[in-house]
C-alpha positions in Angstrom: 0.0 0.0 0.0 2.9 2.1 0.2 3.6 3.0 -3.2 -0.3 3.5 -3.6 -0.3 6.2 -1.5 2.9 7.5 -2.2 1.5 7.7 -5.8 -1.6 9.7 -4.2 -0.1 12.2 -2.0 3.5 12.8 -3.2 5.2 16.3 -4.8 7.7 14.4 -6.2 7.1 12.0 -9.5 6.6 8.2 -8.3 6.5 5.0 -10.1 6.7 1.9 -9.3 4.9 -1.7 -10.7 3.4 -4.8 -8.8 2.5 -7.8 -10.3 -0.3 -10.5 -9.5 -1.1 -13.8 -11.3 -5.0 -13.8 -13.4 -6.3 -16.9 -12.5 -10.1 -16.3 -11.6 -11.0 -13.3 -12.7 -10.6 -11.7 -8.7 -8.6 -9.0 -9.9 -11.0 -6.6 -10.2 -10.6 -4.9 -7.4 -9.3 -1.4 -6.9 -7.4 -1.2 -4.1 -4.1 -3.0 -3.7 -4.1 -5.7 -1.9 -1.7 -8.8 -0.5 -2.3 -10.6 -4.0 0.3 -8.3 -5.3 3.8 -8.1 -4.8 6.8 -6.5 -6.2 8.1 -9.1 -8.2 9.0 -10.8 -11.5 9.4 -14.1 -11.2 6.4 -16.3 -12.9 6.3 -19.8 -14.9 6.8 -18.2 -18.9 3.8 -18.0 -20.1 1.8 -17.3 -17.3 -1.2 -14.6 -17.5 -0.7 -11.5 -15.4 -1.6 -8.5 -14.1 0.9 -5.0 -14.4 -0.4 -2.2 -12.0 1.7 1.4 -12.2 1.2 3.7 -9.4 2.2 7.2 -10.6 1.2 10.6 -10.1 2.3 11.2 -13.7 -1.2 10.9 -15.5 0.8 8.7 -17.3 3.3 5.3 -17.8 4.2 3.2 -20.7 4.9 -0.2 -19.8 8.7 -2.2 -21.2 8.6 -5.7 -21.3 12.2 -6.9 -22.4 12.8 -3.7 -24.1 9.3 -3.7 -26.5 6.6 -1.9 -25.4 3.2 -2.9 -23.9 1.7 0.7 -24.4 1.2 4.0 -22.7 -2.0 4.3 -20.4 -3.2 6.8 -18.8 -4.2 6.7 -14.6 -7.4 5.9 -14.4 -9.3 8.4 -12.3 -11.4 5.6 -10.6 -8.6 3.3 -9.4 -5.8 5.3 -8.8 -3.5 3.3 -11.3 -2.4 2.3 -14.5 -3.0 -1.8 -15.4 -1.9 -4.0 -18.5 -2.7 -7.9 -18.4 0.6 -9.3 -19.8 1.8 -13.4 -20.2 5.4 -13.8 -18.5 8.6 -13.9 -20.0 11.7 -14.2 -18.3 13.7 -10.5 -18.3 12.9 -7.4 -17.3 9.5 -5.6 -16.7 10.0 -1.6 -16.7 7.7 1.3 -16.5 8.4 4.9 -17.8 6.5 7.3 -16.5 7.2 11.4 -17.1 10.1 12.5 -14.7 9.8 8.4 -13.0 11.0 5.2 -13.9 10.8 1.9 -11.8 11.5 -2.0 -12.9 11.8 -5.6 -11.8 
């Protein structure tokens, strides 16, 4: 929850990603929770969930150096989210002024 409300209440530009496996369709809800951790470490191929927490507006999500797109925040959740299927490298997110990776 941290970097959630970091993202909500800081000055400063923050960004940083967490990561949760899609198995029932539970990860609708809003609010971060214990489901998702700061890691990168999943069986290849495996459906996931990205979440950004910036104050940016904004963050464009790196998977191995290709991009997964640029989102905007969305003014309901407080985040930006891509559903994404492992592969073993580096996840990265750019956001204006903030970067953060795994």
């Amino acid at each position: 929850r941290y970097w959630y409300r970091q993202a909500l209440w800081s000055e400063s530009p923050v960004c940083s990603i967490v990561t949760a496996r899609v198995n029932d369709g539970s990860m609708q809800d809003y609010e971060y929770d214990g489901s998702f951790e700061r890691t990168w470490n999943y069986t290849d191929g495996e459906e996931l969930e990205v979440r950004c927490f910036t104050n940016t507006g904004s963050a464009e999500l790196f998977m191995n150096g290709r991009s997964c797109g640029e989102k905007r925040t969305d003014d309901e959740t407080g985040f930006c989210s891509w559903t994404v299927f492992y592969e073993p490298g580096e996840i990265r997110a750019q956001a204006q002024g903030a970067a953060c990776s795994l």
